[in-house]
C-alpha positions in Angstrom: -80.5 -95.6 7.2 -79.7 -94.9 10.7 -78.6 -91.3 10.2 -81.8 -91.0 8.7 -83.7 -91.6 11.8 -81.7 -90.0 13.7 -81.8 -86.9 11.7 -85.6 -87.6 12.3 -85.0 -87.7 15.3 -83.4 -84.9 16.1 -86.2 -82.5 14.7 -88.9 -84.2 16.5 -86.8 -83.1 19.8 -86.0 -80.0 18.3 -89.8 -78.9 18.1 -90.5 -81.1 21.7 -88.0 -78.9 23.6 -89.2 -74.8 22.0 -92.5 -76.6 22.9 -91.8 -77.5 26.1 -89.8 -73.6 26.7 -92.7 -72.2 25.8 -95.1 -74.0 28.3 -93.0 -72.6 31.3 -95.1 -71.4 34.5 -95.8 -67.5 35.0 -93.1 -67.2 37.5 -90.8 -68.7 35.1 -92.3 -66.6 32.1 -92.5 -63.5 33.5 -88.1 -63.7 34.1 -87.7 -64.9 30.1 -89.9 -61.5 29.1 -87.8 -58.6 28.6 -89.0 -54.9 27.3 -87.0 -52.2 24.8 -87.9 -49.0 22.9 -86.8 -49.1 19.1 -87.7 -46.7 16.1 -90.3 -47.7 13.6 -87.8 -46.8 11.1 -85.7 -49.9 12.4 -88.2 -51.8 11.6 -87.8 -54.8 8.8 -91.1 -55.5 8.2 -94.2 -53.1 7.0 -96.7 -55.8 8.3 -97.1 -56.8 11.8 -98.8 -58.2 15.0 -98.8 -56.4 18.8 -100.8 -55.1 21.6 -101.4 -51.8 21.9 -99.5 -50.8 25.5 -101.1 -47.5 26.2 -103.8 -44.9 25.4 -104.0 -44.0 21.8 -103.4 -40.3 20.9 -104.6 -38.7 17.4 -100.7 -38.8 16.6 -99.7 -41.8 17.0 -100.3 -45.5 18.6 -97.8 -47.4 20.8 -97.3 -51.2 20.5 -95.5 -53.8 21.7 -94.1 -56.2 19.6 -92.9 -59.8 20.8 -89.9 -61.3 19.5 -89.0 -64.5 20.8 -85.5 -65.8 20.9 -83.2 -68.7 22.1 -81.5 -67.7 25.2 -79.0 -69.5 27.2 -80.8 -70.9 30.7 -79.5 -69.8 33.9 -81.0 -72.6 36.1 -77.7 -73.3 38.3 -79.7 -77.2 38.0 -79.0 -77.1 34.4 -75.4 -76.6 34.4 -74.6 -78.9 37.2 -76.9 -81.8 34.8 -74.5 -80.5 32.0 -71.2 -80.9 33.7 -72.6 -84.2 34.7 -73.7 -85.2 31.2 -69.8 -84.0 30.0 -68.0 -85.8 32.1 -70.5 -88.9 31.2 -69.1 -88.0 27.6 -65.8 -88.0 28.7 -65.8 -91.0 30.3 -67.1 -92.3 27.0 -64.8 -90.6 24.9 -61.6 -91.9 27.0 -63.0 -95.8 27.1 -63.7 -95.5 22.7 -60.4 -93.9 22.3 -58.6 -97.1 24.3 -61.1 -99.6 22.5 -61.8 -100.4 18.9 -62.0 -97.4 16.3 -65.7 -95.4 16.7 -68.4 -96.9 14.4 -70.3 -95.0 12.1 -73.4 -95.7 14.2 -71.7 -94.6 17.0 -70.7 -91.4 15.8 -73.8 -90.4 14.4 -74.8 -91.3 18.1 -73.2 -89.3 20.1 -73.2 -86.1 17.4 -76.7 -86.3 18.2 -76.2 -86.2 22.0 -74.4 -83.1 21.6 -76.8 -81.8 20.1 -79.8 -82.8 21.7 -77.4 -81.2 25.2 -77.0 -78.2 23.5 -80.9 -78.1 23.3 -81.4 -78.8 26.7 -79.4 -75.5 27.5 -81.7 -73.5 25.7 -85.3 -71.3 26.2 -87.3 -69.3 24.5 -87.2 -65.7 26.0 -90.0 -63.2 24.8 -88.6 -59.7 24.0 -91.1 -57.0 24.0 -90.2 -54.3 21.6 -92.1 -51.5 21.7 -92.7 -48.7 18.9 -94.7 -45.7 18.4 -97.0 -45.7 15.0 -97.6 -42.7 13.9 -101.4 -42.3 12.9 -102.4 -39.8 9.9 -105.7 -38.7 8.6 -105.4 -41.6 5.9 -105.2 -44.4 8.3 -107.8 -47.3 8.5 -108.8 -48.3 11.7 -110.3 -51.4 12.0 -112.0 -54.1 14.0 -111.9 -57.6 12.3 -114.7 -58.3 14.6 -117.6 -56.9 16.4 -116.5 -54.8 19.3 -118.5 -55.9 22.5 -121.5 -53.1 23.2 -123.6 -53.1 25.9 -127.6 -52.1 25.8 -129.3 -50.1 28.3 -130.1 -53.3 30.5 -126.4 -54.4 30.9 -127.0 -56.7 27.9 -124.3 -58.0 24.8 -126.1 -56.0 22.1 -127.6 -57.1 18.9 -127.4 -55.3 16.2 -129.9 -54.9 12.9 -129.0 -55.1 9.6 -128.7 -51.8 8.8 -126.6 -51.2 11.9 -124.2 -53.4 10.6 -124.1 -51.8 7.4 -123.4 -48.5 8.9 -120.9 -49.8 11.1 -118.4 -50.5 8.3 -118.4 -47.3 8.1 -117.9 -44.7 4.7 -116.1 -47.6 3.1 -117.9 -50.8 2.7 -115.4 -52.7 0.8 -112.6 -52.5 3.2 -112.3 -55.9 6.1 -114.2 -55.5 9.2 -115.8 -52.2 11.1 -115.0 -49.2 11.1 -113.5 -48.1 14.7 -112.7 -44.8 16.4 -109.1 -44.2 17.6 -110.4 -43.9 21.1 -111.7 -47.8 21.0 -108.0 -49.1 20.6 -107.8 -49.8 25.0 -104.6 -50.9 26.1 -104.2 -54.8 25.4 -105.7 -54.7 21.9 -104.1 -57.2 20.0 -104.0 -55.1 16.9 -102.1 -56.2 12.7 -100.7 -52.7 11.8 -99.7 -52.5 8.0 -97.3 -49.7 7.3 -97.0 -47.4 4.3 -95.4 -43.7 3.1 -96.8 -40.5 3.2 -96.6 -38.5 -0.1 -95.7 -35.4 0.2 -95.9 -32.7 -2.3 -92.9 -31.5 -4.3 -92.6 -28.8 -1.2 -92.7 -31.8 1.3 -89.7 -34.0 0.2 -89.3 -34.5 4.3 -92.9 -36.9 4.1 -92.0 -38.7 1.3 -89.5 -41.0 4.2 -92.1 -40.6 6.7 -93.9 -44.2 7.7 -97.4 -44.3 9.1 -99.9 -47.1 9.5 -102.1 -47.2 6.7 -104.2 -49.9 8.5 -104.6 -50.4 12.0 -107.0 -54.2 12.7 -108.1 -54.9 16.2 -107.7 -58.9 16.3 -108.1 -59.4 19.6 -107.6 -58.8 23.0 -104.5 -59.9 25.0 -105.5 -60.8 28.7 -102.3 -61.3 30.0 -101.5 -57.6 29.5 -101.2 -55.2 32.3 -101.5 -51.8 31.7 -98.8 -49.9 33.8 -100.0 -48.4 37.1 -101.0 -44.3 36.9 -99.6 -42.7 39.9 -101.0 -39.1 39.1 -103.5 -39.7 41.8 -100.9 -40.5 44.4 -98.9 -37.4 44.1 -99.5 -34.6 45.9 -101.1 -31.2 44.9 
């Protein structure tokens, strides 16, 4: 019965301490996100969530994908609380090997101080990986909701019914509006589906070939900076 709870235990601080990782402050954040380039043909998945990282061209789309992981900390704090913990253990360890043989209660104890330590030397660490989709004439692109317009006043505008008829676009039947490539700004948080050209029996070389087959706009991540353009600083 006790290794029960303490099984159930353990998860609860499992869950409390990725929680807790992933509440760190910005300053802390920014240090746990990392940034790499990868193929789209790396890929494991054909279905996935990012934020569109820079201007869209008719060829393609670039997006970011997060990945998060559990990283060793760093914090010098942390390993000098850890040392302290160990030779706490130790101390421990030496007085039950003197005494009376370990209980089962008391085993099951302190397996779950090791782990619960082993926790407490872990955060979660945001990767960005970031891939270029390549857009063909076939691809959907898509806005799940409304994107914001503004009327000739400066006002959010409201559309009639027919407006929002024609704004799904030539194909009713597919999920949200239609959008132009040009709408996707830097910081859309868009769901990108992927699929295979088909080439024709001269083609075999697109039959390989992934492309998005549907691009959704989801939302909009604020956090996201888009990097700084420097063309205007150089000289002429």
């Amino acid at each position: 019965m006790y290794l029960k709870y303490a099984s159930l235990s353990l998860i609860s601080l499992v869950c409390l301490v990725i929680s807790a990782s992933g509440q760190d402050k910005n300053n802390k954040k920014k240090s746990l996100e990392t940034f790499s380039k990868s193929n789209i043909s790396k890929l494991q998945t054909n279905h996935f969530v990012g934020r569109v990282s820079s201007a869209p061209t008719n060829k393609n789309i670039t997006v970011q994908i997060p990945v998060q992981k559990l990283v060793q900390k760093n914090d010098d704090r942390d390993k000098d609380n850890n040392k302290n913990d160990n030779n706490n253990k130790n101390g421990k360890n030496d007085n039950n090997k003197n005494g009376k043989n370990k209980s089962p209660n008391s085993q099951a104890s302190q397996a779950m101080a090791k782990q619960i330590q082993l926790l407490k030397s872990l955060q979660v660490a945001t990767e960005w990986v970031e891939v270029d989709v390549p857009i063909k004439d076939a691809t959907k692109i898509r806005s799940k909701t409304l994107l914001e317009a503004y009327d000739d006043k400066g006002s959010i505008k409201k559309y009639t019914a027919e407006e929002l008829k024609a704004l799904k676009g030539s194909n009713p039947n597919l999920p949200g509006y239609e959008v132009k490539i040009d709408e996707l700004a830097p910081g859309s948080v868009v769901e990108v589906t992927l699929g295979k050209s088909s080439g024709g029996k001269n083609n075999k070389k697109d039959d390989d070939d992934l492309f998005a087959t549907m691009v959704m706009v989801i939302g909009k991540d604020s956090s996201f900076k888009a990097p700084a353009d420097n063309s205007k600083n150089k000289k002429k």
